[in-house]
C-alpha positions as CSV (number, residue, x, y, z in Angstrom):
1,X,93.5,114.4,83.2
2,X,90.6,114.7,80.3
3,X,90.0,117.5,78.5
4,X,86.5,117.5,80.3
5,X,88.2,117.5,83.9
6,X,90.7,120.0,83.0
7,X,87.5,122.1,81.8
8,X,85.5,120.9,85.2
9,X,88.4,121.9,87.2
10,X,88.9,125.1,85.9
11,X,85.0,126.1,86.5
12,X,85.9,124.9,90.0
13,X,88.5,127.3,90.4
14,X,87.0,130.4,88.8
15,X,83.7,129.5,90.9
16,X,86.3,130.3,94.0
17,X,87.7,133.1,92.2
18,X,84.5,134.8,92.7
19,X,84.3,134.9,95.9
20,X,85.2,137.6,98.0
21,X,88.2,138.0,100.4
22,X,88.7,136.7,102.8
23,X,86.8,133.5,101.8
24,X,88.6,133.5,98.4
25,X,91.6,132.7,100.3
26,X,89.8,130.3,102.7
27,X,88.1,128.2,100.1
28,X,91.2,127.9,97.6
29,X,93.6,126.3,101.1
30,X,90.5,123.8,101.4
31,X,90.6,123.1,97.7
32,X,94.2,122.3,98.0
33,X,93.7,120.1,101.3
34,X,91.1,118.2,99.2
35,X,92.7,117.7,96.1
36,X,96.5,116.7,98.0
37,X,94.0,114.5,100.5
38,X,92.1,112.8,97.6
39,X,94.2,113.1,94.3
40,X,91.8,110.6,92.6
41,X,89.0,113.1,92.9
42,X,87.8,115.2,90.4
43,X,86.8,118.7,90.9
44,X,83.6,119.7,89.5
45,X,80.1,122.1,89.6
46,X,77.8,120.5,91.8
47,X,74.5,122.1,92.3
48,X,76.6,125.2,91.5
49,X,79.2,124.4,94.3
50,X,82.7,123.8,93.7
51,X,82.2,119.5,94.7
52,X,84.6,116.9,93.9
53,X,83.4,113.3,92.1
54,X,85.5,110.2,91.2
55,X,84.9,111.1,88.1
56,X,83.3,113.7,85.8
57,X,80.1,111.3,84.9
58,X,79.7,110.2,88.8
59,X,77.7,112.3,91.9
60,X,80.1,114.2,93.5
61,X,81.1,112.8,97.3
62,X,82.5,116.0,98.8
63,X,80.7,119.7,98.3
64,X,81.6,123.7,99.4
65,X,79.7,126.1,100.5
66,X,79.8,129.8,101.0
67,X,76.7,130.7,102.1
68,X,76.8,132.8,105.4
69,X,79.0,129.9,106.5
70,X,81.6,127.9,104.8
71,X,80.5,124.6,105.0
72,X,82.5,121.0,104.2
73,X,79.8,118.3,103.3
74,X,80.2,114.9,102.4
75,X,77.1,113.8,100.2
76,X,74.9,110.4,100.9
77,X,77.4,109.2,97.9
78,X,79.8,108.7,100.2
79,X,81.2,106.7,102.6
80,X,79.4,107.3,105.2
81,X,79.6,105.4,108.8
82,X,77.8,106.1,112.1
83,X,79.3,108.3,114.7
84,X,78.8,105.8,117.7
85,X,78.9,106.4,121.3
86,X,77.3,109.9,122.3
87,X,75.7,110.2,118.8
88,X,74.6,106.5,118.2
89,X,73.5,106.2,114.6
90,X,74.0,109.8,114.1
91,X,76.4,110.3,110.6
92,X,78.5,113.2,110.9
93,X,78.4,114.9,107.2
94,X,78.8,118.4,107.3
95,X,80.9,121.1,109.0
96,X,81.1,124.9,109.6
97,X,83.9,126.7,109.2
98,X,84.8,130.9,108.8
99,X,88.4,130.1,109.1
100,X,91.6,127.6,108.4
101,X,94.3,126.5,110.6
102,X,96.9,124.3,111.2
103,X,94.6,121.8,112.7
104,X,91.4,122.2,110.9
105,X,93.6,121.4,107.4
106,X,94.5,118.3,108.9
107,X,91.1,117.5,109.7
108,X,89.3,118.5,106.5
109,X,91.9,116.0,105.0
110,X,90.7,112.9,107.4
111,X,87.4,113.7,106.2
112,X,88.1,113.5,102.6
113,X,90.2,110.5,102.9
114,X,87.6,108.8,104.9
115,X,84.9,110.2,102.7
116,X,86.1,108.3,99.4
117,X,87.3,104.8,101.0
């Protein structure tokens, strides 16, 4: 890992830090999720929320939010496919979430790994 990595990672991380229980807690298991679901990614500051690039000089593909709701997005950087059937043309790219469990980990990591194909 560069030195500018290991610096964007560690803005990533004290970004997270800052937040309050229990979405401290939350956002460093979805972190985790991201970076064992992606290792190639690099975490960085995107539009001040903790994001993750393929690299430190390319537009991050996956961004966190804690606004009044967590929130997993995938950017327009990504790979991004239409939903089909119900939704049509519809391109699922962001979800909600005030909570982790078993199930949603293993979700978030699909996304990720679908996300940077």
């Amino acid at each position: 890992m560069s030195s500018k990595d290991e610096k964007n990672l560690h803005q990533v991380l004290d970004k997270i830090a800052g937040m309050d229980e229990p979405r401290r807690s939350v956002m460093r298991r979805v972190h985790d999720v991201i970076v064992v679901a992606a290792p190639d990614l690099r975490p960085r500051i995107w539009y001040g929320m903790p994001a993750y690039a393929k690299s430190a000089g390319t537009p991050a593909l996956i961004s966190l939010r804690n606004d009044e709701l967590m929130n997993l997005s995938i950017t327009e950087k990504a790979a991004i496919e239409p939903a089909g059937g119900k939704d049509g043309l519809l391109s699922p790219s962001a979800w909600y979430f005030d909570d982790l469990d078993e199930i949603t980990e293993v979700r978030i990591g699909e996304i990720v790994r679908a996300a940077v194909r």
